[in-house]
DOSEBA-435039 format. One line per field, with one value per residue: y, z, x of N, C-alpha, C in turn. Coordinates in steps of 0.2 Angstrom, whole numbers, always signed. Layout:
<nodes>
nnorth	[Y,...];
nup	[Z,...];
neast	[X,...];
canorth	[Y,...];
caup	[Z,...];
caeast	[X,...];
cnorth	[Y,...];
cup	[Z,...];
ceast	[X,...];
</nodes>
This chain:
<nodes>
nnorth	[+674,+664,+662,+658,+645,+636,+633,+627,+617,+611,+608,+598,+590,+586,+580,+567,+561,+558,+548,+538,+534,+523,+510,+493,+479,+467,+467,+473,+465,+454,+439,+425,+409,+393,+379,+367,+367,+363,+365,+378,+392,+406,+421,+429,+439,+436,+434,+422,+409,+395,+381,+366,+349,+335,+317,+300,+287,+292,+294,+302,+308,+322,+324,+337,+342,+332,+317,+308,+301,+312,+305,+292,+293,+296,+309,+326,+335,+350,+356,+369,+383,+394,+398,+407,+412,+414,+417,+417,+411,+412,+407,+393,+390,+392,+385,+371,+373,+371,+359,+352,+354,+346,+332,+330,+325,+338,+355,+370,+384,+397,+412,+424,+434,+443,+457,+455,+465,+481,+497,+514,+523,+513,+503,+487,+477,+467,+447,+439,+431,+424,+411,+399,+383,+369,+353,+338,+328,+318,+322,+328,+332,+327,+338,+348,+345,+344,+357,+365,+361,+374,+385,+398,+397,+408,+409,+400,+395,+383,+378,+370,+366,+359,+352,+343,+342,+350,+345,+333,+336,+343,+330,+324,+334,+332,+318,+319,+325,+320,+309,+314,+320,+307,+304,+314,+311,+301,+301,+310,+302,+296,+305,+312,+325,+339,+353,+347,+339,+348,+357,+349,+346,+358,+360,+346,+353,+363,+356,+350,+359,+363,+349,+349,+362,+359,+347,+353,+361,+352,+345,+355,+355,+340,+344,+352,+345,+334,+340,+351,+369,+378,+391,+402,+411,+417,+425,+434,+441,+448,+446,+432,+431,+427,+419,+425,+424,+428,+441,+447,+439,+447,+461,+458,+454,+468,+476,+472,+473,+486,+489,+482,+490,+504,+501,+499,+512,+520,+515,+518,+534,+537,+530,+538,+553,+550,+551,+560,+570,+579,+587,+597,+601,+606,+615,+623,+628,+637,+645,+654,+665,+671,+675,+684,+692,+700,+701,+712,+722,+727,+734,+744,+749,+755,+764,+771,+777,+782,+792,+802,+806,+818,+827,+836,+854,+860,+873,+889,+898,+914,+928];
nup	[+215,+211,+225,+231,+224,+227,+240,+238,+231,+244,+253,+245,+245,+257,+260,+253,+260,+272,+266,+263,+275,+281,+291,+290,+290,+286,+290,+304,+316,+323,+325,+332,+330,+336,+331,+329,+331,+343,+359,+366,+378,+370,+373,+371,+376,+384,+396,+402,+401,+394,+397,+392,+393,+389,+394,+388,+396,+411,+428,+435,+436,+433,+420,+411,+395,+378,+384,+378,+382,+393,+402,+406,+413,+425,+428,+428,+412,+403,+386,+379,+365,+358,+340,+331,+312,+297,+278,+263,+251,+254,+252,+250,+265,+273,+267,+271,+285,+285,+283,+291,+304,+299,+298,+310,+317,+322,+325,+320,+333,+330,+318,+310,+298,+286,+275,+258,+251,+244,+245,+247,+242,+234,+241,+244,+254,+265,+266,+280,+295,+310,+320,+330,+335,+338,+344,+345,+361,+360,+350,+349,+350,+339,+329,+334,+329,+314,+313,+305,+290,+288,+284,+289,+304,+318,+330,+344,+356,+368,+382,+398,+409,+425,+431,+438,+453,+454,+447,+453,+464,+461,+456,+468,+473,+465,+468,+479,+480,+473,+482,+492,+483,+482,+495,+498,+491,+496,+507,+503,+499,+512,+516,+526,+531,+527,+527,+529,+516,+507,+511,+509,+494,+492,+495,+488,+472,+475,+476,+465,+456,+460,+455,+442,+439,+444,+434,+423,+424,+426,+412,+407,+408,+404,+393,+388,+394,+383,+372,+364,+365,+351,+346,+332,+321,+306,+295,+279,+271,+262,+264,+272,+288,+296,+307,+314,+317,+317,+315,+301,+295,+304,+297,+281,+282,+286,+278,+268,+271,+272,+259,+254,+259,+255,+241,+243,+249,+237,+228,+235,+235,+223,+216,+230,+223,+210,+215,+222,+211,+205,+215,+216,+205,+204,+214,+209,+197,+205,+213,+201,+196,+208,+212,+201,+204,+216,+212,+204,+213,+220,+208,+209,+220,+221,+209,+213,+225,+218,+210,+224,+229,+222,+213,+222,+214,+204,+210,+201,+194,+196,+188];
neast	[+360,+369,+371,+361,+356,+368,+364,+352,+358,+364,+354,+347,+360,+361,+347,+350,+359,+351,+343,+350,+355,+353,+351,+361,+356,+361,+375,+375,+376,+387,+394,+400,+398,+400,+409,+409,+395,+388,+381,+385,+385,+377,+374,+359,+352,+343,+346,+350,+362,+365,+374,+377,+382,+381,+386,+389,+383,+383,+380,+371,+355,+356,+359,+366,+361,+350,+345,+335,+324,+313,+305,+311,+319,+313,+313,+305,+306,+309,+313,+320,+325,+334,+337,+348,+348,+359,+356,+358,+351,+336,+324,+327,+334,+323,+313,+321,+322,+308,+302,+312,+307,+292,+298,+304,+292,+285,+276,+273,+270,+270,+270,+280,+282,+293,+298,+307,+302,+302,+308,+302,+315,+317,+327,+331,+320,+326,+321,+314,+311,+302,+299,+290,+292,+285,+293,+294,+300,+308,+314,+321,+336,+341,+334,+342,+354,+352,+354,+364,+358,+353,+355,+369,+373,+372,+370,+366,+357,+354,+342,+337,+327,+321,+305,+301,+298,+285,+278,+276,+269,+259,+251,+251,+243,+232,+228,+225,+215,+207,+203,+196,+186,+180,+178,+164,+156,+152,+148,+136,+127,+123,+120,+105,+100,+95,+101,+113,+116,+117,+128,+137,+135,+140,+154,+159,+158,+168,+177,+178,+181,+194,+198,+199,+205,+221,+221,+221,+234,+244,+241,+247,+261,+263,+265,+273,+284,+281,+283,+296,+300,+304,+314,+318,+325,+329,+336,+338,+354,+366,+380,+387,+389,+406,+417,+433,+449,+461,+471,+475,+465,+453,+459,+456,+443,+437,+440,+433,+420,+421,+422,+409,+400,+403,+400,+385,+384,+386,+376,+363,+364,+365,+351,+345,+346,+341,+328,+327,+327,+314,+310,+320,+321,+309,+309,+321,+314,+305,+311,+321,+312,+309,+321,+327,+317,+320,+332,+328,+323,+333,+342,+332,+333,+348,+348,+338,+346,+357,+352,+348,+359,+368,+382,+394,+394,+407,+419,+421,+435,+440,+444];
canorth	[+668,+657,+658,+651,+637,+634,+634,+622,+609,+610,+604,+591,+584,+584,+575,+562,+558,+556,+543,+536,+532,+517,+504,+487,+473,+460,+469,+474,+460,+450,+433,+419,+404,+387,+379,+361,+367,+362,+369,+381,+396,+410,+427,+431,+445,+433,+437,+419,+406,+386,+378,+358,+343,+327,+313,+294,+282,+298,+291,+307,+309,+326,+325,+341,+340,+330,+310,+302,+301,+309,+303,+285,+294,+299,+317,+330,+340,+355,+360,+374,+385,+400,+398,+412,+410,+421,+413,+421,+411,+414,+403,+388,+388,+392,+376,+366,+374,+368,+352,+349,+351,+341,+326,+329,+327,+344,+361,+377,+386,+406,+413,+430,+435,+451,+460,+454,+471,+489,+504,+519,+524,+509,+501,+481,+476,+459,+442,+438,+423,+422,+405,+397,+375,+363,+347,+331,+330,+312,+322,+337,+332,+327,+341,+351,+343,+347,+366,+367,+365,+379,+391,+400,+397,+411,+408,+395,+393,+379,+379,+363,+365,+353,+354,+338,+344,+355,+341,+328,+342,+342,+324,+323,+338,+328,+313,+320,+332,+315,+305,+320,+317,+298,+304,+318,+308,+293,+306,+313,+296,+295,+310,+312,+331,+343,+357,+345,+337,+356,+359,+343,+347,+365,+357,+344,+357,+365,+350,+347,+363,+360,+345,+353,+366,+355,+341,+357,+363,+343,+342,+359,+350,+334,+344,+355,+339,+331,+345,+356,+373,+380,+399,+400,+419,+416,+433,+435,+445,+449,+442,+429,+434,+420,+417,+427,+423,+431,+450,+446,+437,+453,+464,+455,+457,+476,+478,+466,+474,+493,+489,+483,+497,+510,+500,+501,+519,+525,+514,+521,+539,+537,+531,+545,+557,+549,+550,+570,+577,+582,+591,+599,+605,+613,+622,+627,+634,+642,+651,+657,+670,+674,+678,+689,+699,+700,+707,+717,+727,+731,+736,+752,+754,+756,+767,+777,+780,+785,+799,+805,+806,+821,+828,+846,+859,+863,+883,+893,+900,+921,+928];
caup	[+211,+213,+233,+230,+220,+232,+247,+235,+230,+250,+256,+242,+246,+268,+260,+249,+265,+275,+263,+265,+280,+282,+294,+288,+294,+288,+294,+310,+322,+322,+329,+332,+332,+336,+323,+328,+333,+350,+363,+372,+380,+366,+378,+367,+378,+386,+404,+403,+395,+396,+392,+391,+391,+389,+394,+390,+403,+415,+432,+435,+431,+431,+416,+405,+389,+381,+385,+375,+384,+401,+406,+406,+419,+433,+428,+421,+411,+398,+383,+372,+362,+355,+334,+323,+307,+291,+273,+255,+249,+258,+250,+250,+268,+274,+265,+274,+293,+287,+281,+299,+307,+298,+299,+316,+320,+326,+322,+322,+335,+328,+312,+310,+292,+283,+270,+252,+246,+239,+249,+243,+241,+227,+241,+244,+260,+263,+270,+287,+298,+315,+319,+336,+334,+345,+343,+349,+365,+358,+342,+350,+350,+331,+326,+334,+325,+310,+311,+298,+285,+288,+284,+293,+311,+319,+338,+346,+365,+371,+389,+401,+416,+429,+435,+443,+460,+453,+441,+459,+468,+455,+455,+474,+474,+462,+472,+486,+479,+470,+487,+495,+480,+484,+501,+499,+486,+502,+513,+499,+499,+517,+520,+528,+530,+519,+526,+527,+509,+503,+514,+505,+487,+492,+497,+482,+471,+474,+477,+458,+452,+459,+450,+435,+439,+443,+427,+417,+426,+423,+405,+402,+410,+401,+386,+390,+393,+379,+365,+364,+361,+348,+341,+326,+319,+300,+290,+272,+270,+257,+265,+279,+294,+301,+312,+313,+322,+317,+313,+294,+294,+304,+291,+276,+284,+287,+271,+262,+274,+270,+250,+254,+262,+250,+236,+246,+248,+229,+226,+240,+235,+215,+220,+232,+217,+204,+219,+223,+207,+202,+221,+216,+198,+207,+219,+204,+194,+210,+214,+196,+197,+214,+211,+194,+207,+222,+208,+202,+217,+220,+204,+210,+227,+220,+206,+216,+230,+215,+212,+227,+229,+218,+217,+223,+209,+206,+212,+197,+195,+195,+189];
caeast	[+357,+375,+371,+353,+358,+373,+360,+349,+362,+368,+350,+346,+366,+357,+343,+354,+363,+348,+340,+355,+356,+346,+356,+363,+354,+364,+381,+373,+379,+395,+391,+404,+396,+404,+411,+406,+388,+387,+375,+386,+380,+377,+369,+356,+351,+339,+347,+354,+364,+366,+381,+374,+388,+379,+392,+385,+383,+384,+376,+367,+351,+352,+364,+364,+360,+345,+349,+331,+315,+318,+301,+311,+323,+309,+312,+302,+311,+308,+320,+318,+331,+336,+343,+347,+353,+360,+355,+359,+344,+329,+317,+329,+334,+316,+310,+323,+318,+302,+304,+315,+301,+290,+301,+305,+286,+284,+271,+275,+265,+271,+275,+281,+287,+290,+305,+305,+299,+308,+305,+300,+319,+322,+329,+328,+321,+328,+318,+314,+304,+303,+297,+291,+292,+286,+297,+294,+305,+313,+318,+323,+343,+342,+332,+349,+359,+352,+353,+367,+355,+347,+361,+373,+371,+373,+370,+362,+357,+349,+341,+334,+321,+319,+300,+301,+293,+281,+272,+274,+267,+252,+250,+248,+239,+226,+226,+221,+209,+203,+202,+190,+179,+175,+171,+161,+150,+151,+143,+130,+124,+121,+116,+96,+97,+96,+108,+120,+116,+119,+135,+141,+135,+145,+162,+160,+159,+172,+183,+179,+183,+200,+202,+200,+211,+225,+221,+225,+241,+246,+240,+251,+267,+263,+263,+280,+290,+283,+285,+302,+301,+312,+311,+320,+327,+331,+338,+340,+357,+370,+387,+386,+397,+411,+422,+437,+451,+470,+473,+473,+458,+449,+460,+451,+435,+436,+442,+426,+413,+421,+419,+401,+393,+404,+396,+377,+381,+384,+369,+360,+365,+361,+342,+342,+347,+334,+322,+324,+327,+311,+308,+326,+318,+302,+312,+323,+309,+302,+321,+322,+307,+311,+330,+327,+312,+325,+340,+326,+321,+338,+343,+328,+335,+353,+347,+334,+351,+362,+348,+347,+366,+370,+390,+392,+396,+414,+418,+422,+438,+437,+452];
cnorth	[+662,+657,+654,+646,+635,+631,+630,+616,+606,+606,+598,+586,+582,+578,+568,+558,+555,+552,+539,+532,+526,+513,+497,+483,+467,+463,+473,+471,+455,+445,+427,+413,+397,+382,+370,+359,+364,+368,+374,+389,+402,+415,+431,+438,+443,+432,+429,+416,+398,+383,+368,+353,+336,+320,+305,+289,+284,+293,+295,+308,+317,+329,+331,+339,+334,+321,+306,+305,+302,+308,+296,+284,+296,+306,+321,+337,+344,+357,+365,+380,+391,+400,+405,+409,+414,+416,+421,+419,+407,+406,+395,+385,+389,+384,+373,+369,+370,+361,+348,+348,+348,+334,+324,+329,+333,+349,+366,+381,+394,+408,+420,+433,+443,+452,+455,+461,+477,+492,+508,+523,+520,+507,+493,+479,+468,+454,+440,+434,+425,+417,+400,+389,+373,+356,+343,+330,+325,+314,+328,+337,+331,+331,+349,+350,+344,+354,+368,+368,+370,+384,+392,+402,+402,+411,+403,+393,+388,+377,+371,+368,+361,+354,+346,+338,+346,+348,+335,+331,+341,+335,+322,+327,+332,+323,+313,+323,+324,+309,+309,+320,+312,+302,+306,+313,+302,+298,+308,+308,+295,+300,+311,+319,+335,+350,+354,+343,+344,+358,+353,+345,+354,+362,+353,+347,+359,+362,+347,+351,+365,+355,+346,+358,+361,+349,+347,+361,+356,+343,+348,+357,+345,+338,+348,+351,+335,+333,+350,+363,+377,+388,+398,+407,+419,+422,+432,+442,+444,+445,+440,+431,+428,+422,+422,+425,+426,+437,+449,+446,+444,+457,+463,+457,+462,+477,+476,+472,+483,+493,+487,+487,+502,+510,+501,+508,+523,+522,+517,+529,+540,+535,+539,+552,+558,+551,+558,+572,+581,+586,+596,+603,+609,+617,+627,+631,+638,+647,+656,+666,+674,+677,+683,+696,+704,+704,+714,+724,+729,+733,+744,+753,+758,+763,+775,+780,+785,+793,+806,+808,+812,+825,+836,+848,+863,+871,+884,+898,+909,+925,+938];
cup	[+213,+221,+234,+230,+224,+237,+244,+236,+237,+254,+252,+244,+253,+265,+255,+255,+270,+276,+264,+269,+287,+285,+290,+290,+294,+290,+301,+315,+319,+327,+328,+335,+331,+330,+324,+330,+340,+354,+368,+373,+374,+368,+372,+367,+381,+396,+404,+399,+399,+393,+396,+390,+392,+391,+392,+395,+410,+421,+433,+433,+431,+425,+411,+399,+387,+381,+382,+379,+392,+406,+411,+412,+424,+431,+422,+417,+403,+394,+380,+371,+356,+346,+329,+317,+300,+285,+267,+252,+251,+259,+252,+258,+273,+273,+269,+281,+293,+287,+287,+303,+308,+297,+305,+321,+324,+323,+324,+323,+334,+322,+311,+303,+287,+277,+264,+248,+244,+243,+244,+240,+236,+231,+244,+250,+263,+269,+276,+290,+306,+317,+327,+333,+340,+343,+348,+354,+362,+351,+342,+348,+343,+328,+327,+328,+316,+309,+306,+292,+282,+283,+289,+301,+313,+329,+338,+355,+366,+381,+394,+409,+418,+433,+437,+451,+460,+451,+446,+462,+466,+457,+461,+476,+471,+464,+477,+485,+477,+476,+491,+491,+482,+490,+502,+496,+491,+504,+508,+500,+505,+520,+523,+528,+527,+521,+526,+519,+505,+504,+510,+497,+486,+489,+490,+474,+468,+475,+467,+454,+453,+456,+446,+434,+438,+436,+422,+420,+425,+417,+404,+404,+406,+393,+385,+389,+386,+372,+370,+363,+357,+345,+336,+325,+310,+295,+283,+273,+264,+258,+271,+283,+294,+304,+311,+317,+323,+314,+305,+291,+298,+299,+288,+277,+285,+282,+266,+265,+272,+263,+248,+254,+258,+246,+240,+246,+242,+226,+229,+236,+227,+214,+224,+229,+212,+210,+221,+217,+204,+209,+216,+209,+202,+209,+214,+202,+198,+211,+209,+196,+203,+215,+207,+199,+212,+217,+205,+206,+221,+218,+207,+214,+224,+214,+210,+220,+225,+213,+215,+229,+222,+217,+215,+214,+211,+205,+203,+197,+193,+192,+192];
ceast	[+362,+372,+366,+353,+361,+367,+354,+352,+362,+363,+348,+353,+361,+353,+343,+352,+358,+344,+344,+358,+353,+352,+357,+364,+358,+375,+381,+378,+384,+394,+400,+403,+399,+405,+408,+399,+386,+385,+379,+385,+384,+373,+368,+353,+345,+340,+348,+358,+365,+373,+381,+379,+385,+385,+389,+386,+386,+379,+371,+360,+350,+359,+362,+364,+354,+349,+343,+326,+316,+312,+305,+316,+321,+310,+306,+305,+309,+313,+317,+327,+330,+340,+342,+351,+352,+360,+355,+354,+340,+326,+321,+331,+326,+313,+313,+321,+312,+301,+308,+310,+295,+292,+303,+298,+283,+279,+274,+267,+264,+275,+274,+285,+287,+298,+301,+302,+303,+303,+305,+306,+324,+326,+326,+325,+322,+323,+318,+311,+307,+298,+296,+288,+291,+286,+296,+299,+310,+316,+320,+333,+344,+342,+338,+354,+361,+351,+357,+365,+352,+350,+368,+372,+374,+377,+366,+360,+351,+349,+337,+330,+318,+311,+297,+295,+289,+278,+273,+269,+261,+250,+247,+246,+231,+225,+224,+216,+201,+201,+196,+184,+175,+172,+167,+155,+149,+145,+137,+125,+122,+120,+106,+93,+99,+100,+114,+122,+119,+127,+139,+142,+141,+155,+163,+161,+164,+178,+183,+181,+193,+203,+204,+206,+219,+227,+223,+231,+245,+245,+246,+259,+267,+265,+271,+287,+287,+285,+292,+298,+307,+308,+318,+320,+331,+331,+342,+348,+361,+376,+385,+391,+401,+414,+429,+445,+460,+466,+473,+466,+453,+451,+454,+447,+432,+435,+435,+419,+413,+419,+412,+398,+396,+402,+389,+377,+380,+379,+363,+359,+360,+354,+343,+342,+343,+328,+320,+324,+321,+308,+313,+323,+312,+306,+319,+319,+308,+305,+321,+317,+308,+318,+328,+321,+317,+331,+337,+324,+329,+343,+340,+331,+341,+353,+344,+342,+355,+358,+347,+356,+370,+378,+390,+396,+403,+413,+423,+428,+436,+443,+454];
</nodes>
């Protein structure tokens, strides 16, 4: 019976630990992010990074960083950027992300949002958004600037792509395509015979259906350089990370994050306790019956053996 119970308790502790053993999203990753927020490359896992230095009254126009309107530079030029950020509460820097992007004449073209609920183990599952913006490219360097509102910047990588010759490319693709129009529609007009009128209609056709192609690789350019894209990563946790930077200050921080998760674990544990014990009671009562039968049938065996086991007869002294 004690061994049962033993070999009870020993799989309800397994399946403590295994409820347990839930990861901890907001002590997962350790991020050190710039302390004056500037754009410098933070490898997101995105296979690059940019590291942007704007300088003003740079001759360059291929100046990194954004410098205003860089139609007004003859370039065509693409931002977009990478931001995470760690908030204690949710709701309130949420509302500011949104509110950024509303003031920064922008729309969010993806929203991804999930946690805020208790799992089935009474544990909390914390808030979460992912967020893709597209920002007006003249409010793209502002709407940087205010990231701190958000929360706890975590990382930030912002990137530039120069499609200058691609979107010429296009432009005198279209002008040409659009100069073959006029004449096709010359020749239509002075056409007499009618395979040619048909070889004409053919050609024009398909000289139209290239325009079209091209005015829509040109509007999706036009609309590239005139919106930013920003994705946005905003995580509800318990303690913000920072910056570490002396052996003290890592101490401390060991020390904070080891009495965190030791607190989560004996919260953790005491949920998964109230949460088996009534398995832990069935498989009790179940045991009970099955032990008292088990002690029973070899009470008989041991009795029937002692039966069969009888002790010689002592000899008889004679005199």
């Amino acid at each position: 019976m004690k061994k049962l119970l033993a070999i009870l308790l020993i799989v309800t502790f397994c399946c403590m630990l295994a409820s347990c053993g839930r990861s901890k999203s907001d002590a997962e990753y350790y991020y050190e992010p710039s302390e004056d927020h500037s754009y410098n490359a933070y490898d997101s896992g995105s296979g690059y990074a940019a590291d942007f230095e704007y300088k003003e009254g740079s001759e360059s126009n291929y100046s990194s960083g954004y410098t205003g309107n860089p139609l007004a530079a003859g370039l065509k030029l693409t931002y977009s950027a990478n931001i995470s950020v760690e908030t204690l509460d949710y709701d309130k820097s949420l509302e500011a992300v949104l509110d950024s992007i509303n003031k920064a004449g922008g729309f969010i073209s993806y929203r991804n949002e999930g946690g805020g609920y208790t799992s089935t183990y009474g544990t909390y599952m914390k808030k979460w958004v992912r967020l893709e913006a597209r920002i007006p490219a003249g409010n793209y360097q502002s709407f940087l600037d205010g990231t701190a509102d958000f929360g706890n910047v975590t990382s930030l990588l912002s990137s530039m792509e120069d499609i200058t010759s691609q979107y010429v490319d296009t432009e005198a693709r279209l002008s040409s395509l659009n100069a073959q129009r006029e004449r096709l529609e010359e020749m239509m007009k002075k056409a007499e015979d009618v395979s040619d009128l048909i070889e004409i209609e053919a050609q024009l056709s398909e000289t139209i259906y290239q325009i079209e192609s091209y005015t829509a690789k040109k509007n999706t350019f036009d609309n590239l350089v005139s919106y930013s894209t920003v994705n946005i990563e905003l995580n509800e946790v318990s303690v913000v990370t920072y910056k570490t930077e002396t052996f003290w200050d890592r101490l401390l921080a060991t020390i904070g994050n080891s009495l965190r998760d030791f607190a989560d674990f004996l919260e953790d544990l005491l949920l998964g306790i109230i949460y088996l014990l009534p398995f832990a009671l069935v498989l009790f009562l179940i045991a009970i019956p099955v032990v008292k039968g088990v002690k029973k049938k070899r009470a008989k065996k041991q009795a029937a053996a002692e039966k069969e086991v009888q002790p010689l007869p002592r000899a008889v002294d004679q005199d």
